[in-house]
Wavefront OBJ file of the C-alpha trace (Angstrom):
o trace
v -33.421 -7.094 10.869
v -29.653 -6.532 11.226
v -29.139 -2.980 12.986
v -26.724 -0.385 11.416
v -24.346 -0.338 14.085
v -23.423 -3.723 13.045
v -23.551 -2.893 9.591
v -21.118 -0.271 10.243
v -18.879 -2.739 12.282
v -18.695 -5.274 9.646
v -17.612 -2.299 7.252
v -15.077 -0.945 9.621
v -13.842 -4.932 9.650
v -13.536 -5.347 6.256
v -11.568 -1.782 5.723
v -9.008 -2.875 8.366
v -8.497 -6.748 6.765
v -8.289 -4.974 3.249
v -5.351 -2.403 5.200
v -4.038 -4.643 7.040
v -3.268 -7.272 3.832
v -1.979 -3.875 1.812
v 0.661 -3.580 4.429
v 1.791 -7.117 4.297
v 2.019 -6.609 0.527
v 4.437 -3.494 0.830
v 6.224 -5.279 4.266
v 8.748 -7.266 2.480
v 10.477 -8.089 5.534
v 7.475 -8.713 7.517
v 8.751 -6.793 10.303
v 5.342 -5.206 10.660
v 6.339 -1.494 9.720
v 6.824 -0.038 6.150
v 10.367 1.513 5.692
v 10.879 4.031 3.206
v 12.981 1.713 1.591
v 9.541 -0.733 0.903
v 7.277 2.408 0.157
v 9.953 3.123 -2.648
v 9.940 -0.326 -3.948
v 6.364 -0.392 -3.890
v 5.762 2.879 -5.427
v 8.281 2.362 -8.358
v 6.669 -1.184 -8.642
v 2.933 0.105 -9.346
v 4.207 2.191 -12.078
v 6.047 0.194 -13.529
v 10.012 1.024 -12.671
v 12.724 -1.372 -11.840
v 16.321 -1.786 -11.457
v 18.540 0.934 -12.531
v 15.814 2.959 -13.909
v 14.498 3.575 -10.407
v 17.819 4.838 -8.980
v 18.215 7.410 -11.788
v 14.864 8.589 -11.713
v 12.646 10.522 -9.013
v 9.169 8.148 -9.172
v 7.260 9.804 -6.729
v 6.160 12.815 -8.988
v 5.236 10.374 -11.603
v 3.331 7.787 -9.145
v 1.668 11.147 -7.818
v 0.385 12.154 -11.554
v -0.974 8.486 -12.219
v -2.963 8.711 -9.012
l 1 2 3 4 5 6 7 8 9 10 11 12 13 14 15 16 17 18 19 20 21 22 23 24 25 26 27 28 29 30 31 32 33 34 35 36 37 38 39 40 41 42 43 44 45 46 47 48 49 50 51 52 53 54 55 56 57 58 59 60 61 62 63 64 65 66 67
């Protein structure tokens, strides 16, 4: 019988591979760190937003009502 502590451990794992591989997503320059720069990108990405459109438009507000 596997004990919860190590039930808990392999969750805790799995959390921190799933983090870990949502940062390399966002790090573009794989410089280990998100810049505001890649959170931007990223946000206006998930909703859709490129180019020109993101620059005129304020996505947070409208990545914030789709979540």
């Amino acid at each position: 019988m596997i004990e919860k502590p190590f039930l808990y451990f392999r969750a805790y794992l799995r959390d921190m591979r799933n983090l870990f591989k949502a940062v390399q997503h966002i790090d573009k320059d794989n410089s280990r760190f998100i810049t505001m720069d890649e959170l931007e990108s990223a946000m206006n990405e998930s909703i859709g937003i490129t180019g020109d459109e993101a620059r005129h438009e304020r996505s947070y507000s409208k990545w914030i009502q789709i979540m």
